[in-house]
C-alpha positions as CSV (number, residue, x, y, z in Angstrom):
1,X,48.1,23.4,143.6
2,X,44.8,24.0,145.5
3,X,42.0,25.3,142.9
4,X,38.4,25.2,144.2
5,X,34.5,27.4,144.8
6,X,32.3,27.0,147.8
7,X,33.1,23.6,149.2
8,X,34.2,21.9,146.4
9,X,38.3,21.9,146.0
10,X,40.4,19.6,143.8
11,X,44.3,19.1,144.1
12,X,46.7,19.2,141.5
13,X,50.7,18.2,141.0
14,X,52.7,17.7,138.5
15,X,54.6,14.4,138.1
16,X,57.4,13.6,135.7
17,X,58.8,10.0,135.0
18,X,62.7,11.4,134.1
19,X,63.0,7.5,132.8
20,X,62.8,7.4,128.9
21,X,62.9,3.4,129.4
22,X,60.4,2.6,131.4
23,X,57.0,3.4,133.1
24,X,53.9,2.0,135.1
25,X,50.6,0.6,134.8
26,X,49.9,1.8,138.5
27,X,51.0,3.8,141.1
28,X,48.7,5.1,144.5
29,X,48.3,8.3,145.2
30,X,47.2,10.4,148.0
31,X,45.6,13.7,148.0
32,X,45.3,15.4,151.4
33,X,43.4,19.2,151.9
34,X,44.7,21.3,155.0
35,X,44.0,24.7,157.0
36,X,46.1,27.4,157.4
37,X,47.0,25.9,160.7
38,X,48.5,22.9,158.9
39,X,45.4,20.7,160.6
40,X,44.6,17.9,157.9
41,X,40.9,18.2,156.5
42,X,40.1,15.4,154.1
43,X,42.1,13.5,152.4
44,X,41.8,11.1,149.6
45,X,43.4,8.4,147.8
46,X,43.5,7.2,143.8
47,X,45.1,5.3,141.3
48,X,47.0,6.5,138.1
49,X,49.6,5.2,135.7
50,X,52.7,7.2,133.7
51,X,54.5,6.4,130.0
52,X,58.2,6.1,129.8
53,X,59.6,9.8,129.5
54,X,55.9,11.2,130.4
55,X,55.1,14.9,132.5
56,X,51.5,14.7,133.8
57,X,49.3,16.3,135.9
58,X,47.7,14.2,138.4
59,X,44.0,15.6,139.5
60,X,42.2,15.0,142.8
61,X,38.5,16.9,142.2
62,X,35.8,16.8,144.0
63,X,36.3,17.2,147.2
64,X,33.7,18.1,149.5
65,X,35.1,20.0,152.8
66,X,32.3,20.9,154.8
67,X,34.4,21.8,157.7
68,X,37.6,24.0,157.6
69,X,39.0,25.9,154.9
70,X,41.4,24.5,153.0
71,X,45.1,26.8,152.2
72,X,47.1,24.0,150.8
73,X,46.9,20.6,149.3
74,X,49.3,18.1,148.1
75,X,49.8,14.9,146.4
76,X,52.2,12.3,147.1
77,X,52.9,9.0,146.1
78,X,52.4,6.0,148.3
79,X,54.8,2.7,147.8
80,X,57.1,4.0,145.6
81,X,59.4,1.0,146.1
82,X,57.0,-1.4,145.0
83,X,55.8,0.1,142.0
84,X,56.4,-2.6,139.2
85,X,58.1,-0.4,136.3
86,X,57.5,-1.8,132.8
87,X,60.0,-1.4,129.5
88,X,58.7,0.9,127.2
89,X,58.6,-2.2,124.7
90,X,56.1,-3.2,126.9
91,X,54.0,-0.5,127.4
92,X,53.3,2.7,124.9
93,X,50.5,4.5,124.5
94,X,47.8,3.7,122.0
95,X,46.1,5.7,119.3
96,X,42.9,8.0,120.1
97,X,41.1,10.9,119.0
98,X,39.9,13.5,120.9
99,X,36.3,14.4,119.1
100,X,33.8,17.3,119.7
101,X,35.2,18.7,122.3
102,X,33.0,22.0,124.0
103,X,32.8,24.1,126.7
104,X,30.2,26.1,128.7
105,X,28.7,27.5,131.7
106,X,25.9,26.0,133.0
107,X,24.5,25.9,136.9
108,X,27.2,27.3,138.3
109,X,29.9,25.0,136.8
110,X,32.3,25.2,133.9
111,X,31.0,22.4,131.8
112,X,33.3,20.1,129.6
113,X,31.8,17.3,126.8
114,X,33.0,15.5,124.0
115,X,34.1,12.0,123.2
116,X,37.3,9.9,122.5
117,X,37.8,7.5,119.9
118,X,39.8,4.0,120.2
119,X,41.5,4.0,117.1
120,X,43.3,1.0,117.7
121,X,41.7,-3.0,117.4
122,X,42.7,-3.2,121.0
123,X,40.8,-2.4,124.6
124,X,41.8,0.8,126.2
125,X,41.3,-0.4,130.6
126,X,41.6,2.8,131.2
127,X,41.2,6.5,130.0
128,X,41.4,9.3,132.2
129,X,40.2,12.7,130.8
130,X,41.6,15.7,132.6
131,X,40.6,19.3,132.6
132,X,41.1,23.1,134.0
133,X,39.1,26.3,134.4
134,X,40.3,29.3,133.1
135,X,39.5,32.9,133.6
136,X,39.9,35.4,130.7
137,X,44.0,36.1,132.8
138,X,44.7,32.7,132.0
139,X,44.6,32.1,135.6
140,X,43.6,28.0,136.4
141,X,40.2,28.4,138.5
142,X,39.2,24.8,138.6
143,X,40.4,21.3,137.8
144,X,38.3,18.2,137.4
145,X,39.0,14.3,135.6
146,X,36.7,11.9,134.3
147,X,37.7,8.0,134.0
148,X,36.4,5.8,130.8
149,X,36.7,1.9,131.6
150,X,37.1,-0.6,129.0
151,X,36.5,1.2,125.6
152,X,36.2,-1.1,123.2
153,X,38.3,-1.4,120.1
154,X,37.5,1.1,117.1
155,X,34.9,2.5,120.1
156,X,33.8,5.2,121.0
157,X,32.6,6.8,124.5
158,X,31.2,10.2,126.1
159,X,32.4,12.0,128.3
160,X,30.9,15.3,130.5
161,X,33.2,17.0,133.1
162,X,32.3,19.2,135.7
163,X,33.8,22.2,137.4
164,X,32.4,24.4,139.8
165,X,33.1,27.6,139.6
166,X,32.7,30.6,141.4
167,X,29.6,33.0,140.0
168,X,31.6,36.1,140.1
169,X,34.0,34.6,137.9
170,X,31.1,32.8,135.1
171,X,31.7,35.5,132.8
172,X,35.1,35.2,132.9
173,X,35.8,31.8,131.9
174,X,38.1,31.5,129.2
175,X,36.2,28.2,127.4
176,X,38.7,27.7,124.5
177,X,41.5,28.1,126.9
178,X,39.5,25.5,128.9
179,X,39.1,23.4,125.7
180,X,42.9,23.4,125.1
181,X,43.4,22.3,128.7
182,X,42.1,18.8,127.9
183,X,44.6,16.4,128.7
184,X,43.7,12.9,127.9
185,X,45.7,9.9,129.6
186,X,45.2,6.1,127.9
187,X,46.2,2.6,129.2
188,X,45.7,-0.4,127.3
């Protein structure tokens, strides 16, 4: 999915681990933006990680095309052969809380705070908070992620996402649809 205002686009895919038994720690991505001519404009590459059994959406926001316009984006996954694939003995997800959670317009972006709660007595590496824009259709406008890096046990941390999004559509936003949206990925 291509979702974006002014020069600012993200990319979105789904990805599903069918395997109940096993996941990953880490897999590389690439996100790549093109025009209507097929003619590559940015592309960009990133990190994530899926539970045994888990559907999620991968998010590449932020990018910045300053020349072109881009019609299409995708995501594949580089090295799939040497991704190292743990048992699900070995790797769960922990326990967190989603706290606080709000949603408004502010400067021309949809604007998305709250905070997440380690409710565990180990580290989380790594939490990626993900979120969409919606308009009062239920139609995505905008997609954006923020990453949290070593939260502390029983810890708690921030976060403030941001999603531009056209003016024309400001009073449109759907901010508890938006609120609902918030998808939140942890690794240990």
């Amino acid at each position: 999915i291509l979702l974006g205002s002014g020069r600012n686009f993200s990319a979105v895919a789904t990805v599903k681990n069918p395997n109940s038994d096993f996941g990953t720690k880490l897999f590389d991505y690439e996100a790549r933006f093109y025009d209507k001519s097929g003619v590559l404009l940015k592309s960009a590459r990133g990190t994530e990680f899926i539970y045994p059994g888990e559907t999620k959406n991968i998010i590449e926001a932020g990018a910045k095309i300053v020349e072109g316009i881009p019609t299409r984006a995708e995501i594949e996954l580089l090295n799939e052969g040497e991704i190292n694939w743990l048992k699900n003995i070995d790797f769960f997800e922990p326990t967190y809380e989603l706290k606080e959670a709000t949603a408004y317009f502010e400067n021309g972006q949809a604007v998305i705070s709250g905070y997440v709660a380690n409710m565990t007595n180990s580290s989380f590496s790594r939490v990626i908070v993900s979120v969409f824009a919606f308009d009062n259709l239920g139609i995505k406008t905008g997609a954006s992620k923020y990453e949290i890096k070593n939260l502390k046990p029983f810890g708690v941390a921030g976060f403030k996402i941001f999603i531009p999004v056209d003016v024309a559509l400001s009073d449109a936003l759907d901010f508890e649809a938006v609120k609902q949206s918030i998808a939140i990925g942890v690794l240990k």
